[in-house]
C-alpha positions as CSV (number, residue, x, y, z in Angstrom):
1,X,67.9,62.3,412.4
2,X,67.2,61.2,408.9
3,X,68.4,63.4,406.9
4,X,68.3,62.1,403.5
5,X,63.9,62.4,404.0
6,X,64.6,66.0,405.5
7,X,66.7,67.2,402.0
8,X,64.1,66.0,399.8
9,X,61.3,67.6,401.7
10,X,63.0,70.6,401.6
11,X,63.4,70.4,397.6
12,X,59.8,69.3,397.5
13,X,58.9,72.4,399.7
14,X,60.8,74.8,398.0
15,X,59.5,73.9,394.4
16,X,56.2,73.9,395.7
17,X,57.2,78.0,396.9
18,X,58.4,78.5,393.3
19,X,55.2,77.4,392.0
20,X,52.9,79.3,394.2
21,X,55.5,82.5,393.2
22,X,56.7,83.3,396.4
23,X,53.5,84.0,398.4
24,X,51.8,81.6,401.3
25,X,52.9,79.6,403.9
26,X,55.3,76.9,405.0
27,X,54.0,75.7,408.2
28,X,57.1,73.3,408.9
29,X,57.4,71.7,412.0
30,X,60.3,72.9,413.9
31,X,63.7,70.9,413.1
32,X,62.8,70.6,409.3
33,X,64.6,73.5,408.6
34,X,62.3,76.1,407.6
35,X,65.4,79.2,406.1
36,X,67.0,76.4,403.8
37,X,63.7,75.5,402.8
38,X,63.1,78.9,401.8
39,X,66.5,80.0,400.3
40,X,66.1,76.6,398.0
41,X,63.2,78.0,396.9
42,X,65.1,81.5,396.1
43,X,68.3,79.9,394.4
44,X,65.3,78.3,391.6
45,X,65.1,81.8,390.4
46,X,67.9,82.4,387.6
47,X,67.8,86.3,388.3
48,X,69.4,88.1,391.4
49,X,66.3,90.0,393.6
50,X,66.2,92.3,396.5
51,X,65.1,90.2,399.3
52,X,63.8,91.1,402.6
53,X,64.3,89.2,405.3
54,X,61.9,90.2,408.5
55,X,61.4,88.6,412.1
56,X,60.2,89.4,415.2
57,X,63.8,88.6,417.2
58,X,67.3,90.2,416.5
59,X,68.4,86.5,417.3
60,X,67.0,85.0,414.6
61,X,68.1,87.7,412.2
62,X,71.8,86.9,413.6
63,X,70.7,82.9,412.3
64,X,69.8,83.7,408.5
65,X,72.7,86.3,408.5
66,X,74.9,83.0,408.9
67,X,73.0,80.6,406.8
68,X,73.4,83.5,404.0
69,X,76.6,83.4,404.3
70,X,77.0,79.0,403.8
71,X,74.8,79.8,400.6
72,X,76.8,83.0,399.1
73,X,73.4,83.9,397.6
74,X,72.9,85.8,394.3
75,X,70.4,87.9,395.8
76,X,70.5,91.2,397.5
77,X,69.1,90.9,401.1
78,X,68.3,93.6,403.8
79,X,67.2,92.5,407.0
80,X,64.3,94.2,409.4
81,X,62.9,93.1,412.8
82,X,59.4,92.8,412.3
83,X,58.9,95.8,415.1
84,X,60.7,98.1,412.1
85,X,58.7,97.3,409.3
86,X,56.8,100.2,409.0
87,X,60.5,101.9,408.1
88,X,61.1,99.7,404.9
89,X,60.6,101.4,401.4
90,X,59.3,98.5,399.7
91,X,59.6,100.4,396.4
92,X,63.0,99.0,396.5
93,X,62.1,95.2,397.7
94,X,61.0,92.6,395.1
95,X,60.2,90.1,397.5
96,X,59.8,89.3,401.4
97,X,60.4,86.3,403.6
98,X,58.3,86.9,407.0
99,X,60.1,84.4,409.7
100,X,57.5,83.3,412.6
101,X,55.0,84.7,410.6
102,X,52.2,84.0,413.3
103,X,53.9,86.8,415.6
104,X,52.4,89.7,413.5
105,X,50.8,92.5,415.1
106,X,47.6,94.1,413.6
107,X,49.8,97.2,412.9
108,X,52.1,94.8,411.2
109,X,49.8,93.3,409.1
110,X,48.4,96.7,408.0
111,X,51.5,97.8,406.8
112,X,52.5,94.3,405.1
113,X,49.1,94.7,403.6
114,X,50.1,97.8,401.6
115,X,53.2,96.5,400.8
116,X,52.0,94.4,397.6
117,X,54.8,92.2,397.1
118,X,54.8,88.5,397.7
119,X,55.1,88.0,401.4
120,X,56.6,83.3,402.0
121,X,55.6,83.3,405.4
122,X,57.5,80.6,407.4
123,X,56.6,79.2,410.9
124,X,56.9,76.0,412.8
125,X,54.1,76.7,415.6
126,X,50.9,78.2,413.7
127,X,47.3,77.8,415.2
128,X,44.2,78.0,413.5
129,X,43.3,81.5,414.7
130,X,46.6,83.0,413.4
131,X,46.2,80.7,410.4
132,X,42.3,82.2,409.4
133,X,44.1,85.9,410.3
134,X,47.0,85.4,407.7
135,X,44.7,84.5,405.1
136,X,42.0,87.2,405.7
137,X,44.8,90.2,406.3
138,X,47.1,88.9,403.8
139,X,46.0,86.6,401.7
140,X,48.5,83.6,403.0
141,X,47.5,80.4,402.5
142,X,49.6,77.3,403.3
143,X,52.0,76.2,400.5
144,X,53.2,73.3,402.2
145,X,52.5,71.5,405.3
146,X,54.6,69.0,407.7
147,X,53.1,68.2,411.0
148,X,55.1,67.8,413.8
149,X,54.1,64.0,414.2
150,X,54.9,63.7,410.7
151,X,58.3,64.9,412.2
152,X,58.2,62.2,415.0
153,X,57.7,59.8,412.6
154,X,60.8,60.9,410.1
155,X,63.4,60.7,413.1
156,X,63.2,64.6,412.3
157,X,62.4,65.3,415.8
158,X,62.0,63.2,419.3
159,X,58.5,61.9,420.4
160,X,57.2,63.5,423.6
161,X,54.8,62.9,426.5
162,X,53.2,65.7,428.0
163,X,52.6,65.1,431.9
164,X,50.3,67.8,433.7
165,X,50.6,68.1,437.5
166,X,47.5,70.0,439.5
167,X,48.4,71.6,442.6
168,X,45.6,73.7,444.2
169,X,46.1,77.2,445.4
170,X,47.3,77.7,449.2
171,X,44.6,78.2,451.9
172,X,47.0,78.1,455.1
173,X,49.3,80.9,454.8
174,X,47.1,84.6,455.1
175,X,50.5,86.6,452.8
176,X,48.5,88.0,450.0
177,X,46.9,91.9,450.3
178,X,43.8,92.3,448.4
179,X,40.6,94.2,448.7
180,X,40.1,97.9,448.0
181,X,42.1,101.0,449.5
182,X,39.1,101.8,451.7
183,X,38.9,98.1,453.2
184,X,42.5,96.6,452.7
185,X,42.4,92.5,453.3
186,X,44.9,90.1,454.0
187,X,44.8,86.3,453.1
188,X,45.3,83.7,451.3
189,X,46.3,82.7,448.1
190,X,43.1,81.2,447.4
191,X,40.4,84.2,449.4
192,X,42.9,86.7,447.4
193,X,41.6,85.0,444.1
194,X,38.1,84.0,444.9
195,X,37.7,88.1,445.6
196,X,39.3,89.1,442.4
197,X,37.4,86.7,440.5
198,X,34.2,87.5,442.2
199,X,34.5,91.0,441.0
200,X,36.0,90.5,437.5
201,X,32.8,88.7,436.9
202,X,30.8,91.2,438.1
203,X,32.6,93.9,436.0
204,X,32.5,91.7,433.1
205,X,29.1,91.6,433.4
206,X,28.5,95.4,434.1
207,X,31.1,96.2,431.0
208,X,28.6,95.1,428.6
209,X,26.2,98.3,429.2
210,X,29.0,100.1,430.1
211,X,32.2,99.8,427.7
212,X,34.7,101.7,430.3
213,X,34.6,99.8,433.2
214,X,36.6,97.2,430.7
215,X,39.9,98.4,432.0
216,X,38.2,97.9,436.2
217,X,37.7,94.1,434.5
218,X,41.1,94.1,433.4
219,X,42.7,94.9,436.7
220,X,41.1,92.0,438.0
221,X,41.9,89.6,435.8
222,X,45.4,91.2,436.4
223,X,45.0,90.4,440.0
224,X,44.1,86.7,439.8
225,X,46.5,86.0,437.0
226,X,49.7,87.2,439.4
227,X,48.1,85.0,441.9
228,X,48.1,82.1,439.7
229,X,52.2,83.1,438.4
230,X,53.1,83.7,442.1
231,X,51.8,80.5,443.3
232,X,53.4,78.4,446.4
233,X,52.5,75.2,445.4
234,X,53.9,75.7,442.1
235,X,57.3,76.6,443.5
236,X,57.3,73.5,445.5
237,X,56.5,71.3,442.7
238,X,58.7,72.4,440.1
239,X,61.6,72.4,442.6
240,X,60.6,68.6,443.3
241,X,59.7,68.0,439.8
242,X,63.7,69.5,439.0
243,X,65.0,67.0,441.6
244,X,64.1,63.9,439.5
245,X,66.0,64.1,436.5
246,X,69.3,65.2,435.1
247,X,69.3,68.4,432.5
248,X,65.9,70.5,432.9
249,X,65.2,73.6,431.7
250,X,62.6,75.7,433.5
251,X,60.0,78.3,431.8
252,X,58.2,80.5,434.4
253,X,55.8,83.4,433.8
254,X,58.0,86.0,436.2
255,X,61.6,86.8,436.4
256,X,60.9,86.3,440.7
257,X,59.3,82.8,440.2
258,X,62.8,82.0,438.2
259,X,65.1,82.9,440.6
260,X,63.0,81.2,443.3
261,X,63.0,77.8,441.9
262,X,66.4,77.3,440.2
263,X,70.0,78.8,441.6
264,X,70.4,79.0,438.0
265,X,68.2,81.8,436.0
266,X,68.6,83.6,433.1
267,X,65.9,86.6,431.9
268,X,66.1,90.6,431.1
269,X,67.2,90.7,434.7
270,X,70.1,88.5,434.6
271,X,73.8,89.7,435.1
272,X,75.4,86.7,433.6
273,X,74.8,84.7,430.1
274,X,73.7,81.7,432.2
275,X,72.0,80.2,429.0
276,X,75.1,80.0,427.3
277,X,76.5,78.2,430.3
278,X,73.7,75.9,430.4
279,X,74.3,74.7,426.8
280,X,77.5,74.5,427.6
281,X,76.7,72.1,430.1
282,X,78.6,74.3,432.9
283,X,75.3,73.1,434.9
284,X,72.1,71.5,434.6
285,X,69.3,73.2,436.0
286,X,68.3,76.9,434.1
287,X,64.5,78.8,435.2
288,X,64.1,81.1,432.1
289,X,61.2,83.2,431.3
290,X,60.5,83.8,427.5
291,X,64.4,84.1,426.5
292,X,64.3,80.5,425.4
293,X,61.5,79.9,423.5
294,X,63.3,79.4,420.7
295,X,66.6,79.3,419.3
296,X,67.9,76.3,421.7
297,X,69.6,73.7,420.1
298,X,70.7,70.9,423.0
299,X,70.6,67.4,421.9
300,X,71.5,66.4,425.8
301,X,68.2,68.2,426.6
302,X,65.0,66.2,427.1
303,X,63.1,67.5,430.1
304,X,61.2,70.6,430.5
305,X,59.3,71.4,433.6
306,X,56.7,74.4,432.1
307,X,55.9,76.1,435.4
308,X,53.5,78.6,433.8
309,X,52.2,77.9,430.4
310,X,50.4,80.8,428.5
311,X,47.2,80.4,426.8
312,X,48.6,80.5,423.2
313,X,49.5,77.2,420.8
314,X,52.4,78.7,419.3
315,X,54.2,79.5,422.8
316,X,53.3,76.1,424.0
317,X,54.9,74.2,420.8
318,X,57.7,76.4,420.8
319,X,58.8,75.7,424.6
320,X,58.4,71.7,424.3
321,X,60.6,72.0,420.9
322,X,63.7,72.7,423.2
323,X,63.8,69.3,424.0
324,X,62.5,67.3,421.0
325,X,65.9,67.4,419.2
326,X,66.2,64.2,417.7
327,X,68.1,61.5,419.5
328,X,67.8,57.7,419.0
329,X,65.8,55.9,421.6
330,X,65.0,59.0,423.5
331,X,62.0,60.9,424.5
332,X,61.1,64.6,425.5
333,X,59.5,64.7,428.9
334,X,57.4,67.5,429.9
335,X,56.2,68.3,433.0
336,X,53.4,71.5,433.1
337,X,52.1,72.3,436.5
338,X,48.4,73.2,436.7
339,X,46.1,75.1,439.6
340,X,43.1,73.3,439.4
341,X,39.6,75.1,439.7
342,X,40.9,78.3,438.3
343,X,41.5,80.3,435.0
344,X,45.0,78.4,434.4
345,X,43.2,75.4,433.6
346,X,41.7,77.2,430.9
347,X,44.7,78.5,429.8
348,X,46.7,75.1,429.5
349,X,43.9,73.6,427.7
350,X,43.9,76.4,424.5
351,X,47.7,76.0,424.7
352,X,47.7,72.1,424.2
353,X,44.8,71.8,422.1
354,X,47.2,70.7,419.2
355,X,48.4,68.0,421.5
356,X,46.7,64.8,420.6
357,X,45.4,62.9,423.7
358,X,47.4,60.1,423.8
359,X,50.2,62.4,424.7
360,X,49.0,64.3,427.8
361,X,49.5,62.1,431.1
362,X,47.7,63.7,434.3
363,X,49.8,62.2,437.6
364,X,51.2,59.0,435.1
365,X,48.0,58.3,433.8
366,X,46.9,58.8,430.3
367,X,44.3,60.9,429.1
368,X,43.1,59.3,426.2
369,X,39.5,57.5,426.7
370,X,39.1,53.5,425.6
């Protein structure tokens, strides 16, 4: 990692937050180092404030309680999970720091709107919807911007190829019930999702004249979407895809789907601290579901297999990031599996539409058009 470019982007970040008095944006991509950036920016103040410091995880509180302490700063903090805010008299705050900014709630934001303090959002993963939402709710604009191939490029983080795998929905084995409680059905994976997508079409279409069958659309959607998670041919490629390479860790949409795939899980279920473990390289195979998102710091770590990617950027960027600590000569692989001709299709390509095409591989082949 260079770090000699990363210090004096940070110093050019932080001034820039002085200048702009504390209220905007850093979109920094993930590795720069986004809590120094912002304390730098504090520490330029020759006056001791009463700083808040809000996020949406008690982990990450846990991290700037620890960095506060390295910097022994002047200023008065109190900390809040984002989930709280609506608790804090900000008569008594001067100023806020709102980590993963793009995780905000509407109820968040109308509080934080009230609030009128200056609000440095910082985030490593923010999409243009979340990024027009900031602005209109809050009035955040970006301060500062550094791209995550501007990363790649500054040996700040490790350059990455995305490879998507399709697999179709089963058709052989009749396991899945479906239908209604008047004609109960029993099939396959893909009859159980043709019906439920048949009628959330149909109910999508009937909504529009008729606002409360929304939640019958819903349950539908529901239905298809648990086919999709639940998927057999899913399982059997991300246990093959695990086979081929030395550490992996393993996001899937369901706690079940974890434990299925990988001897090795760790979710809200879990009896054991298996991601600990993992880091300590006690083994090499972990299935998680959301738990490590972020937070995961494992230079030995360059494969991810994402067995169920959501439809949002942010989740996307924040998953691949576990592997793309900076190493010389060495690249983050990661493998997303795919069921063609249904709604995940759709979702993987909102999720990676940051993702330039030069980076996404389908079966070894690259994407990008001559």
């Amino acid at each position: 990692m260079n770090i000699d470019i990363r210090n004096r982007l940070q110093e050019h970040a932080a001034q820039l937050t002085y200048n702009a008095k504390y209220h905007g944006i850093l979109d920094l991509s993930p590795r720069f180092g986004k809590s120094r950036t912002a304390l730098l920016a504090f520490e330029k103040l020759n006056k001791s404030i009463r700083l808040l410091i809000a996020a949406p995880f008690n982990t990450i509180l846990e991290s700037w309680k620890k960095e506060i302490e390295i910097w022994n700063s002047k200023h008065h903090i109190t900390y809040c999970n984002t989930r709280s805010i609506d608790n804090i008299d900000f008569s008594v705050i001067d100023a806020i720091i709102l980590d993963e900014c793009h995780y905000l709630s509407d109820f968040q934001n109308d509080i934080l709107k009230l609030c009128n303090k200056p609000i440095l959002g910082l985030t490593g993963s923010l999409s243009d919807d979340n990024r027009k939402n900031l602005k209109k709710t809050l009035n955040l604009k970006p301060i500062y911007v550094y791209s995550i191939e501007e990363a790649i490029e500054d040996k700040i983080i490790s350059d990455f190829t995305i490879n998507l795998h399709y697999v179709e929905l089963d058709n052989k084995e009749k396991v899945i019930t479906y239908g209604s409680k008047k004609n109960p059905l029993i099939g396959t994976e893909l009859q159980a999702y043709q019906w439920a997508t048949s009628n959330f079409e149909r109910f999508k279409y009937m909504s529009y004249s008729n606002p409360a069958l929304s939640n019958v659309k819903m349950k539908y959607a529901g239905d298809r979407s648990r086919i999709i998670y639940n998927s057999i041919n899913k399982i059997k490629k991300t246990k093959q895809l695990s086979k081929n390479r030395k550490k992996t860790l393993i996001f899937t949409g369901l706690t079940k789907v974890a434990d299925l795939v990988c001897i090795n899980s760790f979710h809200s279920k879990s009896s054991e601290n298996n991601l600990e473990k993992f880091i300590n390289n006690e083994f090499n195979k972990l299935a998680v579901v959301n738990m490590a998102n972020m937070g995961i710091t494992d230079k030995k770590l360059k494969h991810i297999i994402i067995n169920q990617l959501q439809s949002k950027e942010e989740n996307s960027i924040q998953r691949m990031m576990r592997a793309m600590n900076f190493e010389e000569g060495k690249e983050a692989i990661i493998d997303v599996i795919v069921v063609k001709d249904t709604v995940d299709e759709d979702w993987v390509n909102k999720a990676l539409k940051w993702v330039k095409p030069d980076k996404i591989k389908i079966n070894g082949v690259n994407t990008k058009k001559n």
